[in-house]
C-alpha positions as YAML, in Angstrom:
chain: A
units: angstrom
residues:
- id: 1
  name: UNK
  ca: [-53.10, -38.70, 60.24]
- id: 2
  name: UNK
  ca: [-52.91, -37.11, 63.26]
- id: 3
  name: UNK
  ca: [-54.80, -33.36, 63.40]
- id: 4
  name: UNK
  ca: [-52.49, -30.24, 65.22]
- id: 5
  name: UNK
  ca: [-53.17, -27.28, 66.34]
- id: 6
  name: UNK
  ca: [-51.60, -24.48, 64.60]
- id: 7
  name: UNK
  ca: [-51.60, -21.33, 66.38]
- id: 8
  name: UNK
  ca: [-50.34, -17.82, 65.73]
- id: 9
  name: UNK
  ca: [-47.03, -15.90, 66.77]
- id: 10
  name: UNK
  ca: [-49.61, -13.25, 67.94]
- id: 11
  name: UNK
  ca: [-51.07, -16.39, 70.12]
- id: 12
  name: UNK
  ca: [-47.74, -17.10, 71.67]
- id: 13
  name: UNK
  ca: [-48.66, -18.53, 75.22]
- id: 14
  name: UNK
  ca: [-45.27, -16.34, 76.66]
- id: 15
  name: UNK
  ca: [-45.62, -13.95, 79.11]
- id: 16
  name: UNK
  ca: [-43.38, -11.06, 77.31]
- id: 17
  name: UNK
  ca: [-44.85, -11.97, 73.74]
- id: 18
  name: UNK
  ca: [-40.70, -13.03, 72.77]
- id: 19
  name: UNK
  ca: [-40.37, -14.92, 69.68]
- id: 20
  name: UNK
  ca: [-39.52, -18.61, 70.79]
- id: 21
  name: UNK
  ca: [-36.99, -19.94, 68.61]
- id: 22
  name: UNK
  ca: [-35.71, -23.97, 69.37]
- id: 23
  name: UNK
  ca: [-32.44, -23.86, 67.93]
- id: 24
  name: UNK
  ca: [-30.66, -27.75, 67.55]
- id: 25
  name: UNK
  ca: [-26.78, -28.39, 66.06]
- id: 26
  name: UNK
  ca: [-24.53, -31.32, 67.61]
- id: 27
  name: UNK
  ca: [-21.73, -28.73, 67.15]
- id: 28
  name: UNK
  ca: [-21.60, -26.51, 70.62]
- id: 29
  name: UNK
  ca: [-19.66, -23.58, 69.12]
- id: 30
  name: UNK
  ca: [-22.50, -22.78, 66.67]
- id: 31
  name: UNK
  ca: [-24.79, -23.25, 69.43]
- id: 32
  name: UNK
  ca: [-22.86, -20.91, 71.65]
- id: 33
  name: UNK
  ca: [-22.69, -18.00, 68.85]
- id: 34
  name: UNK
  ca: [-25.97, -18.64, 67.69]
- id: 35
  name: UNK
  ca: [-27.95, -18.47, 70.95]
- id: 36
  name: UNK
  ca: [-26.10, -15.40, 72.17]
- id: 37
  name: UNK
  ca: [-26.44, -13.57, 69.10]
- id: 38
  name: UNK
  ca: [-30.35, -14.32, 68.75]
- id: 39
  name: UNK
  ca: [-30.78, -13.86, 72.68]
- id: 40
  name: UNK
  ca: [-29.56, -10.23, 72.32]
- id: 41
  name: UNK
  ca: [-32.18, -9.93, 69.88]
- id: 42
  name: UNK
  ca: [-34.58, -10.47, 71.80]
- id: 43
  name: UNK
  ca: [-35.58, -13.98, 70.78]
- id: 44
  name: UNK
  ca: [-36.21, -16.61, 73.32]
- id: 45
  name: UNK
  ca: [-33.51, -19.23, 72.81]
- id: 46
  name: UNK
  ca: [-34.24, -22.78, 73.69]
- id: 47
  name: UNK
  ca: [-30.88, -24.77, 72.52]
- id: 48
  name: UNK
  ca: [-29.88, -28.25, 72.19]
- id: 49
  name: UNK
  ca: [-26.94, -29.90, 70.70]
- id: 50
  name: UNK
  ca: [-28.83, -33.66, 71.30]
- id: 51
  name: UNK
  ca: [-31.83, -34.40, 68.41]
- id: 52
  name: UNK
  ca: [-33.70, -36.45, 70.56]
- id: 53
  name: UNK
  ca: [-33.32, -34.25, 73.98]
- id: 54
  name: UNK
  ca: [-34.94, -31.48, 71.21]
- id: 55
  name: UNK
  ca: [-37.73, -34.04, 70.18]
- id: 56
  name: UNK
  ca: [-38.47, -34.72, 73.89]
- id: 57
  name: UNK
  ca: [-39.11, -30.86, 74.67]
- id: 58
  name: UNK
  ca: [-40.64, -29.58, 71.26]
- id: 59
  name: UNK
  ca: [-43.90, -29.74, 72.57]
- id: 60
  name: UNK
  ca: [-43.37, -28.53, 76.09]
- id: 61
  name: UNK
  ca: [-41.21, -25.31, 74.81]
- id: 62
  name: UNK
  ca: [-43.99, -24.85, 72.04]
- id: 63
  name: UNK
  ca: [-41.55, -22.90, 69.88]
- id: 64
  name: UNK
  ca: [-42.38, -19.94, 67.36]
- id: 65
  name: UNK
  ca: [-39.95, -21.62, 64.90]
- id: 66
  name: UNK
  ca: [-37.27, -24.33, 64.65]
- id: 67
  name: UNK
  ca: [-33.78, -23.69, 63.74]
- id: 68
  name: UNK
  ca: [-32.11, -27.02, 63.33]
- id: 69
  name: UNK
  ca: [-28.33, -28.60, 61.45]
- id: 70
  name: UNK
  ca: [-28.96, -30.93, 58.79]
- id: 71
  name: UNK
  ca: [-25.78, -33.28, 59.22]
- id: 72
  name: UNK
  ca: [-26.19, -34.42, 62.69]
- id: 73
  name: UNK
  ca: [-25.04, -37.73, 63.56]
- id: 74
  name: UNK
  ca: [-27.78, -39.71, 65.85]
- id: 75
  name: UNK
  ca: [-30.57, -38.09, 64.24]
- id: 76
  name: UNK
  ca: [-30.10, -35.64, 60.68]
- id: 77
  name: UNK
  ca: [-32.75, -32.41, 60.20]
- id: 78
  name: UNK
  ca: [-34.61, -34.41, 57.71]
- id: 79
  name: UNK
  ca: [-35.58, -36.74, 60.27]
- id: 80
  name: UNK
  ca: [-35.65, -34.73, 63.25]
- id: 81
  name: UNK
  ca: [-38.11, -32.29, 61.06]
- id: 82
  name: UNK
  ca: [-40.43, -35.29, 60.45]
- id: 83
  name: UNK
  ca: [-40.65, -36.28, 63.78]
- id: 84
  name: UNK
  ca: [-41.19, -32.77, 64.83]
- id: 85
  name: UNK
  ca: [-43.96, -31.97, 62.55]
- id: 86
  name: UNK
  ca: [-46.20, -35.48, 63.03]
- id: 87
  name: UNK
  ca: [-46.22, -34.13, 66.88]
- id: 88
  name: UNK
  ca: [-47.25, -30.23, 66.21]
- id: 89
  name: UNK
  ca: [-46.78, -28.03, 63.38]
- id: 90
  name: UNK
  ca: [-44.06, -25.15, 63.36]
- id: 91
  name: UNK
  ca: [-42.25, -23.22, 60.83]
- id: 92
  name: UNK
  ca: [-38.34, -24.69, 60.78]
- id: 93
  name: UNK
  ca: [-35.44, -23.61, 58.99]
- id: 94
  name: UNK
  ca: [-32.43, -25.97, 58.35]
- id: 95
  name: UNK
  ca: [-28.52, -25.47, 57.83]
- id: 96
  name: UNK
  ca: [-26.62, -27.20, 56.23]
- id: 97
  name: UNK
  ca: [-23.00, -27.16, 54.81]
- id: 98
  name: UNK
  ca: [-24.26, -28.55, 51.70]
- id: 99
  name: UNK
  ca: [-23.58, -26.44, 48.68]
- id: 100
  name: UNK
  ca: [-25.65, -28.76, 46.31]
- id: 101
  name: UNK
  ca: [-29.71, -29.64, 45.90]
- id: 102
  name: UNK
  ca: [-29.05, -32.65, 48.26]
- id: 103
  name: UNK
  ca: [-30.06, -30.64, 51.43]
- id: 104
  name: UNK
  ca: [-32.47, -28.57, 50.66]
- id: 105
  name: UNK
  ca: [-34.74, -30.98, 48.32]
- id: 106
  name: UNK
  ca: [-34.83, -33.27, 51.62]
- id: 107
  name: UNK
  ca: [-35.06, -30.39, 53.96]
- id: 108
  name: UNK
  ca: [-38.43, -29.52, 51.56]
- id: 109
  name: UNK
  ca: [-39.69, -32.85, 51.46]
- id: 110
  name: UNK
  ca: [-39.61, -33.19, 55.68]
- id: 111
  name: UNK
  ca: [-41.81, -30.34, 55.62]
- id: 112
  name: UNK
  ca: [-38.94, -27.31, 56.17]
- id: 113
  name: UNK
  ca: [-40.07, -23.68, 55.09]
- id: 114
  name: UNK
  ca: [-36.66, -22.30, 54.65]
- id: 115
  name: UNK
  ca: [-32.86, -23.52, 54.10]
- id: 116
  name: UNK
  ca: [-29.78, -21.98, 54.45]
- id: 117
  name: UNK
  ca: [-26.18, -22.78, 54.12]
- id: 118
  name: UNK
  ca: [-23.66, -22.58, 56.55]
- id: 119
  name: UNK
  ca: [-21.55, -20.52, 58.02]
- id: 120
  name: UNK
  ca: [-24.48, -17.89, 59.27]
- id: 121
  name: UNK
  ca: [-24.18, -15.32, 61.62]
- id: 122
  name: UNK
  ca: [-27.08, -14.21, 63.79]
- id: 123
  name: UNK
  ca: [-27.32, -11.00, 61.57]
- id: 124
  name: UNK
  ca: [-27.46, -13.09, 58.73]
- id: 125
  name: UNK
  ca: [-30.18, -15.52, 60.46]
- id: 126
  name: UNK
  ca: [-32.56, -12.61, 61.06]
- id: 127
  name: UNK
  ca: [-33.74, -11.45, 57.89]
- id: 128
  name: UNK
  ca: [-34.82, -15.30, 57.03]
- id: 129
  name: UNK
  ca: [-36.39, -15.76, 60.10]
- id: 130
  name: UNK
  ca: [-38.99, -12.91, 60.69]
- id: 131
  name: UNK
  ca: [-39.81, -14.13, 56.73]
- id: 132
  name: UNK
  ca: [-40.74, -17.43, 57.38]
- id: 133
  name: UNK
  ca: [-41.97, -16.34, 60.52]
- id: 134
  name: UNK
  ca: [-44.38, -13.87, 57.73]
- id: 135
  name: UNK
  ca: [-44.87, -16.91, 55.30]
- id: 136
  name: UNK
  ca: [-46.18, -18.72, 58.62]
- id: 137
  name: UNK
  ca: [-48.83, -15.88, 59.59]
- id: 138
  name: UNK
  ca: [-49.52, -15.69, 56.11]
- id: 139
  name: UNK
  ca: [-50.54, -19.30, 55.46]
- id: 140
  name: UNK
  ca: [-52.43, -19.64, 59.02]
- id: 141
  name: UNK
  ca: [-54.57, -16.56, 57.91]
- id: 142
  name: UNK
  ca: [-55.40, -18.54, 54.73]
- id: 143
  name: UNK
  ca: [-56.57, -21.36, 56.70]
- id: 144
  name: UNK
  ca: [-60.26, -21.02, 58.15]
- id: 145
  name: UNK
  ca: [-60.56, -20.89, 61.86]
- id: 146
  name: UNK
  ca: [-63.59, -22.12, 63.39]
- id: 147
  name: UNK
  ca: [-65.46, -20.28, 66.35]
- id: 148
  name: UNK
  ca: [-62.91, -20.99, 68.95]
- id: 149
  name: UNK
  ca: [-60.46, -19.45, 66.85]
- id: 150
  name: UNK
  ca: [-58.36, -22.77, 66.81]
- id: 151
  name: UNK
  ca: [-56.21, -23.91, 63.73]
- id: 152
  name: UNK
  ca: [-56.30, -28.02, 63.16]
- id: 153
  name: UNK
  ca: [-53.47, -28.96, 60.82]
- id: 154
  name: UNK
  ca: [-51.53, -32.29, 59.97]
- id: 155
  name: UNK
  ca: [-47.41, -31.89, 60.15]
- id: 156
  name: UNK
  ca: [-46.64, -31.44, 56.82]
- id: 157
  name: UNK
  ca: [-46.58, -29.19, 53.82]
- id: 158
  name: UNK
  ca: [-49.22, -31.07, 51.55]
- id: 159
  name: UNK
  ca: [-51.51, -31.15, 54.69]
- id: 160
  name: UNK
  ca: [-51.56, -27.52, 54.63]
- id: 161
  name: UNK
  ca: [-52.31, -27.20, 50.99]
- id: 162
  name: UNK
  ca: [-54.96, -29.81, 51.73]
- id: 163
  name: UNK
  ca: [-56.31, -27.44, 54.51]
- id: 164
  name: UNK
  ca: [-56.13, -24.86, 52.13]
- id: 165
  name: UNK
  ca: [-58.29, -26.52, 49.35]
- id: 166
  name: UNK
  ca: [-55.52, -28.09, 47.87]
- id: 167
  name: UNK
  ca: [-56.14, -31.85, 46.53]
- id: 168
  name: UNK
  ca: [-52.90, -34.21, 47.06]
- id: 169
  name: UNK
  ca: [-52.18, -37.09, 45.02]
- id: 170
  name: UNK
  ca: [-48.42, -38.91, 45.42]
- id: 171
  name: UNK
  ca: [-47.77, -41.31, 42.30]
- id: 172
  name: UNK
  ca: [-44.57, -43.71, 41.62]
- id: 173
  name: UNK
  ca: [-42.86, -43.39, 38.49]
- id: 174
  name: UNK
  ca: [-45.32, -45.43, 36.73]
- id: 175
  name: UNK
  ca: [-48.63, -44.10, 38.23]
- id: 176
  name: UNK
  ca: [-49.24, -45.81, 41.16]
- id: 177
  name: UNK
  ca: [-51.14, -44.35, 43.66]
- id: 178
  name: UNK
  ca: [-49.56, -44.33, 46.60]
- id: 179
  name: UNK
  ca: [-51.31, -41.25, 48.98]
- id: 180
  name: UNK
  ca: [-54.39, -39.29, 48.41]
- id: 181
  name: UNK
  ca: [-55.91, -36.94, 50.52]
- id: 182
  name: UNK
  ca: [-59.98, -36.03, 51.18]
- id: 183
  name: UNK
  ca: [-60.00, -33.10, 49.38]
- id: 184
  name: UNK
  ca: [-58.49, -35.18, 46.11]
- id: 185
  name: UNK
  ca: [-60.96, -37.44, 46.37]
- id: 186
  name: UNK
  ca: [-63.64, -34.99, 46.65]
- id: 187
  name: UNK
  ca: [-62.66, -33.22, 43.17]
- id: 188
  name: UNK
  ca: [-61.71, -35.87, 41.33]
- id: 189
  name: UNK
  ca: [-65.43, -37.14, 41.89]
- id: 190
  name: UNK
  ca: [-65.94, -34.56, 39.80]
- id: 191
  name: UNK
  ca: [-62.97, -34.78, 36.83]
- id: 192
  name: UNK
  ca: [-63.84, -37.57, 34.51]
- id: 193
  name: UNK
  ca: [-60.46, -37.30, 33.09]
- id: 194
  name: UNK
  ca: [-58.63, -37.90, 35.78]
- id: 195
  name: UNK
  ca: [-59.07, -41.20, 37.56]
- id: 196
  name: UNK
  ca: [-57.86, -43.95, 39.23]
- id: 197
  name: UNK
  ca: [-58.72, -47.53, 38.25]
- id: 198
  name: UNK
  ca: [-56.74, -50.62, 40.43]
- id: 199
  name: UNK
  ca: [-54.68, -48.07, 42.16]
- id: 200
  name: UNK
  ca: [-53.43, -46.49, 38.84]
- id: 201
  name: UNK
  ca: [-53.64, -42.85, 38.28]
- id: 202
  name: UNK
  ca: [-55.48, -42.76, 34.45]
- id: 203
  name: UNK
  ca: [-54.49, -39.21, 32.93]
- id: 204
  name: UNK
  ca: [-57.41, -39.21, 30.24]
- id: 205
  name: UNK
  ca: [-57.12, -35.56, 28.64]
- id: 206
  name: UNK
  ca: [-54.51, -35.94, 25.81]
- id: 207
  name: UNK
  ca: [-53.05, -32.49, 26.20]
- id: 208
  name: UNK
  ca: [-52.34, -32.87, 29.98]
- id: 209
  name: UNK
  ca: [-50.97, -36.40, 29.56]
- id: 210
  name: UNK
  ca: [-48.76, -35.31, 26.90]
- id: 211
  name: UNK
  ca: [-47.45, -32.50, 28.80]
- id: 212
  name: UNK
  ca: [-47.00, -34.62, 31.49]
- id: 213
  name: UNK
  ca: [-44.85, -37.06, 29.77]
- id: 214
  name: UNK
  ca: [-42.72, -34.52, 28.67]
- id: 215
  name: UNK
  ca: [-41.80, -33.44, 31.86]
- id: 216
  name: UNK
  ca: [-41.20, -36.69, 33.22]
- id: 217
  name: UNK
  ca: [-38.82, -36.97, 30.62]
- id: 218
  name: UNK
  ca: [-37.05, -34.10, 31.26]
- id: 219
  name: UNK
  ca: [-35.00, -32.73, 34.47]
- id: 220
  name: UNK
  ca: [-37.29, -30.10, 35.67]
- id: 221
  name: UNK
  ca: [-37.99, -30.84, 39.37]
- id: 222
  name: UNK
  ca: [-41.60, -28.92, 38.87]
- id: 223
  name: UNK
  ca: [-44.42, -28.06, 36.85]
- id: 224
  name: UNK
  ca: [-47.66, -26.26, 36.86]
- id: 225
  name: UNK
  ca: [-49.86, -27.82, 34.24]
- id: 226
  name: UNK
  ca: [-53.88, -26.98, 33.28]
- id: 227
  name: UNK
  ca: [-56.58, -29.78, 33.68]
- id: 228
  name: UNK
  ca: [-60.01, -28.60, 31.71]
- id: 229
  name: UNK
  ca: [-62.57, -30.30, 32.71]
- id: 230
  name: UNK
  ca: [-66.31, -28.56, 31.00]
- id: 231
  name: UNK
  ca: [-66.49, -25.24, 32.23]
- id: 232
  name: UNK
  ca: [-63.83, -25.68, 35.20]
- id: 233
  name: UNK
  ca: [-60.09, -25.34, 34.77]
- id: 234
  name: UNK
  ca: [-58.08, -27.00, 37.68]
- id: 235
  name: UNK
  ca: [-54.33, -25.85, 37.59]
- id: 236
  name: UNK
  ca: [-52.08, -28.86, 38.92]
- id: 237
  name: UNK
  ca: [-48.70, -28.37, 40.38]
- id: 238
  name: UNK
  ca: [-46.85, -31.32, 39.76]
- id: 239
  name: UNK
  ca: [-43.82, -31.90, 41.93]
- id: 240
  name: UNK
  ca: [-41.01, -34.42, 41.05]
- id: 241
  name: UNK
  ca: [-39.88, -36.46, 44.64]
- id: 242
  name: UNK
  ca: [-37.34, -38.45, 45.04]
- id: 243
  name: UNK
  ca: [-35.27, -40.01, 48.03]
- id: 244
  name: UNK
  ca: [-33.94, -43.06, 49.20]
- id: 245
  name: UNK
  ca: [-37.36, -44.85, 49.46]
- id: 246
  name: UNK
  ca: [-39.40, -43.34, 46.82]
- id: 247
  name: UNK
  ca: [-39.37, -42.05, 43.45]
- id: 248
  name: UNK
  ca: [-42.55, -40.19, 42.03]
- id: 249
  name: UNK
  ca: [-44.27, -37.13, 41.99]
- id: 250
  name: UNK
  ca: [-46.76, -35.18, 44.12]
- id: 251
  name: UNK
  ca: [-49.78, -33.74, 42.06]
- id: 252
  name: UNK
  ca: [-51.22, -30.93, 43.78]
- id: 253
  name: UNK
  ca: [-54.94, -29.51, 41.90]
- id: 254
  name: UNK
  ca: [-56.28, -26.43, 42.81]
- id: 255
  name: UNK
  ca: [-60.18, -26.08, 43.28]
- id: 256
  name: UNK
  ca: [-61.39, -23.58, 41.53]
- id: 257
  name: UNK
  ca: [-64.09, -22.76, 44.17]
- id: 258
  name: UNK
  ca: [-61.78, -22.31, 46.74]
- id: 259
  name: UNK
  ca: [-61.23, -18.57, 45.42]
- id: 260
  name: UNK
  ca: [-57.44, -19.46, 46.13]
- id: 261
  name: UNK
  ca: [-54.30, -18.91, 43.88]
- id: 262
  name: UNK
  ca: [-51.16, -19.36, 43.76]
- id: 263
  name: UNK
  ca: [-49.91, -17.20, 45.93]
- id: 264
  name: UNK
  ca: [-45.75, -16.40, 46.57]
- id: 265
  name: UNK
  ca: [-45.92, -18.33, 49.85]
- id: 266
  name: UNK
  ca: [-47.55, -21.05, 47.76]
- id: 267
  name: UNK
  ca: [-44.89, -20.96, 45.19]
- id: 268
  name: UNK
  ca: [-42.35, -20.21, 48.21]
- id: 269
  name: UNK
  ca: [-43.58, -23.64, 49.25]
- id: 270
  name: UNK
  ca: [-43.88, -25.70, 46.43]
- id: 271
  name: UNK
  ca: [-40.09, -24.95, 45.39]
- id: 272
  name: UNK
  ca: [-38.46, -24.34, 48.45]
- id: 273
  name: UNK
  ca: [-37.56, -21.04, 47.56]
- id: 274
  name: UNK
  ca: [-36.29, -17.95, 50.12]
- id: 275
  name: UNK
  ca: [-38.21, -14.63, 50.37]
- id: 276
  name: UNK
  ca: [-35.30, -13.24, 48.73]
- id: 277
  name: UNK
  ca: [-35.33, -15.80, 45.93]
- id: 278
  name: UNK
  ca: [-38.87, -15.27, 45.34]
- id: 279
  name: UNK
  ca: [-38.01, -11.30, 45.00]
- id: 280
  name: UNK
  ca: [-35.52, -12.07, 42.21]
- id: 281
  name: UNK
  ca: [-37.31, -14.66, 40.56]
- id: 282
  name: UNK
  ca: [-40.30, -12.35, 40.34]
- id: 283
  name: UNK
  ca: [-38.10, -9.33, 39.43]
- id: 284
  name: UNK
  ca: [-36.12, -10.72, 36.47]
- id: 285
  name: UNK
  ca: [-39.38, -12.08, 34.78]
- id: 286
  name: UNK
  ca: [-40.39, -8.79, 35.34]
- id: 287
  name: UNK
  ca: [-37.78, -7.42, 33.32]
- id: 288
  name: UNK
  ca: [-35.48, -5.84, 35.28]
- id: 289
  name: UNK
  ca: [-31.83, -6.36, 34.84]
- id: 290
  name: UNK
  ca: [-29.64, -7.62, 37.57]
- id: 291
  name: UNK
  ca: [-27.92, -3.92, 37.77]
- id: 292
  name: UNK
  ca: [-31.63, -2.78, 38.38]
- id: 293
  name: UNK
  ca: [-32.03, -5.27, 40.97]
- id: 294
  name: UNK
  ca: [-28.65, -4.51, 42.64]
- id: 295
  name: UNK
  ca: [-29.54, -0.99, 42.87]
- id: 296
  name: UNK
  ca: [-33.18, -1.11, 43.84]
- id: 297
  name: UNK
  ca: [-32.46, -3.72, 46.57]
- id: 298
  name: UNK
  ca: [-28.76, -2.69, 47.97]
- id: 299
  name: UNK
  ca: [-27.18, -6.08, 47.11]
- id: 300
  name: UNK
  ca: [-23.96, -6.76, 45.32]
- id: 301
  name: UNK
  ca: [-23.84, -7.98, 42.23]
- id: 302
  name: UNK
  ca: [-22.45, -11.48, 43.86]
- id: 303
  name: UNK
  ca: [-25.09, -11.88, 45.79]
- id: 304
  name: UNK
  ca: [-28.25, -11.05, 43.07]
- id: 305
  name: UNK
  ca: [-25.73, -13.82, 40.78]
- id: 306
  name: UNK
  ca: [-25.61, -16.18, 43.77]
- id: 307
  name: UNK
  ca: [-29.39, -15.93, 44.57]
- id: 308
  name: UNK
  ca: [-30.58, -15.89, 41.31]
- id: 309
  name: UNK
  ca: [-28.46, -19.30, 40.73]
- id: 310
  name: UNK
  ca: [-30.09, -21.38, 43.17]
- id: 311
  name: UNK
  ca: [-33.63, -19.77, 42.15]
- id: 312
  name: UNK
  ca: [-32.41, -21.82, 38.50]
- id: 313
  name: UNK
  ca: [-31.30, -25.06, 40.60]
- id: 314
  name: UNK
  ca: [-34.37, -25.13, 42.93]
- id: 315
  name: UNK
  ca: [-36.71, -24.71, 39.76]
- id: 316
  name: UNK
  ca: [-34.99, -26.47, 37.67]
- id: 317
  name: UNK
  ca: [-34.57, -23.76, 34.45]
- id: 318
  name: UNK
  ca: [-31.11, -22.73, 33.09]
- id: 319
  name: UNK
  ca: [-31.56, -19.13, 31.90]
- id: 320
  name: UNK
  ca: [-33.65, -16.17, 32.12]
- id: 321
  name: UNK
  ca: [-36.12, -17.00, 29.63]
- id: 322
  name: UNK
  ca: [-37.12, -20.19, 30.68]
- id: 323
  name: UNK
  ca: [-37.70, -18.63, 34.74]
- id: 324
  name: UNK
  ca: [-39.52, -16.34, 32.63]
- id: 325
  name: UNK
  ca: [-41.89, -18.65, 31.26]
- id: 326
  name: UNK
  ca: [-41.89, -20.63, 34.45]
- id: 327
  name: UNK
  ca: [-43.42, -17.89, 36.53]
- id: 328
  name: UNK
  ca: [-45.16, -16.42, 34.25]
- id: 329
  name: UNK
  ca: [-47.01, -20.21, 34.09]
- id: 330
  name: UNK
  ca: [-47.27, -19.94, 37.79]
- id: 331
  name: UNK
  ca: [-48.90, -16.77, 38.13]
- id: 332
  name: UNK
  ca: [-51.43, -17.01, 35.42]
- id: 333
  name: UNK
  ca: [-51.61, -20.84, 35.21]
- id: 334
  name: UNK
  ca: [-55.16, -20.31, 33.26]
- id: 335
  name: UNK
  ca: [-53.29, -19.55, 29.88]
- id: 336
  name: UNK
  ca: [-51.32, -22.21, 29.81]
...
């Protein structure tokens, strides 16, 4: 895998410091209203209503952030997002007209940081983009720079957990192995109850695997589960993937010596959730009430109902108490 530099906005190699934003849709009248809006904002617009005329100048425009349609008929923003992200790594957002977890689960898996349905305004735009534009800054201060201050990262969202101390393991439906990154390997040197034998994943400690089971038996798409192992507790994030090619899951094991947690861009990450949908998620398990919520954060009620549904789609709960319990697992995953 290929290694990519990963710089930050602060590093931005234009001469008035503007944000540079690629923006990509086949249909010319969002492009029009889209550019002009953003443009008077004082982004740097780079537009293109052709995938592959996009793909061809991603590296020489060396955007802040990608802004790209998800139905697009030569080459869709799962694809395009791919491509983009094996050549250099930027944060992208994708729009879509698609109402249901279609979009956004393959916006995720290509490696997107934020998705948004359509029709959006420029107004509306803003808000999501200087947060993933945050989430971005956020995750390249996590990453350790070496003397010449350069970033090295692979295009994709495990590679930056791996960068980040993050071991990757993605299994079929009946343990295969199937990729494994060098920090995996590393730690599960170390896990005798966790191993792989003729390409199978073994899952050895009878409380994991029986956790485990359970939620591949169920419909959650995600899972944070605890691997003891002697004195060291590993907390694994266990992602459920599926697409036209492949059907698995992506394990993701923290080390504990990394001194890292699971942070909100983390979680942000690992379920594809909005900084707003993070807010609410966190804010309800908190115990505040949605009239609370409306009030402290000058939103309508249609809008808390509305965000707080797809925080239950994209994390695959159906009421309050289980988001409850979910973040609650997240954010101490030790006492599970």
């Amino acid at each position: 895998m290929q290694d990519l530099n990963l710089r930050t906005i602060d590093e931005s190699t234009s001469d008035d410091q503007q944000t540079r934003i690629m923006l990509v849709d086949d249909d010319e009248l969002v492009i029009s209203v889209l550019d002009a809006g953003l443009s008077k904002m004082g982004y740097l617009v780079m537009s293109y209503t052709q995938p592959q005329d996009a793909l061809d100048n991603y590296q020489n425009f060396g955007p802040d952030l990608v802004i790209l349609d998800f139905e697009m008929p030569e080459m869709n923003g799962a694809v395009l997002a791919e491509k983009m992200l094996s050549k250099m790594y930027r944060p992208i957002i994708v729009l879509s007209v698609r109402h249901d977890d279609f979009g956004w689960l393959k916006a995720v898996e290509a490696g997107a940081l934020n998705y948004l349905v359509k029709p959006v305004s420029a107004v509306q735009l803003r808000p999501t983009i200087e947060a993933t534009l945050s989430s971005y800054r956020n995750l390249v201060d996590l990453v350790e720079r070496d003397n010449s201050g350069d970033h090295s990262i692979p295009g994709s969202s495990a590679a930056v957990l791996d960068q980040l101390g993050f071991g990757v393991i993605v299994v079929s439906v009946t343990l295969k192995v199937t990729k494994m990154n060098a920090q995996a390997k590393e730690m599960m040197s170390g896990i005798s109850s966790l191993v792989i034998q003729q390409g199978d994943l073994q899952l050895l400690d009878a409380s994991f695997c029986e956790r485990f089971k359970a939620f591949t038996a169920s419909t959650e798409l995600a899972i944070t589960l605890l691997l003891r192992e002697d004195d060291n507790s590993y907390p694994v994030f266990i992602r459920r993937v599926s697409n036209e090619s492949f059907t698995g899951y992506t394990l993701f094991l923290l080390n504990p010596g990394s001194g890292l947690e699971l942070s909100d861009d983390l979680v942000s990450m690992f379920y594809g959730l909005t900084g707003r949908e993070v807010r609410i998620a966190k804010s309800i398990s908190a115990g505040m009430s949605i009239e609370d919520y409306c009030s402290k954060y000058f939103v309508s009620a249609n809008t808390a109902k509305t965000q707080l549904k797809s925080v239950f789609l994209k994390t695959g709960v159906h009421s309050q108490a289980e988001l409850v319990a979910k973040i609650a697992a997240l954010a101490n995953p030790l006492i599970n």
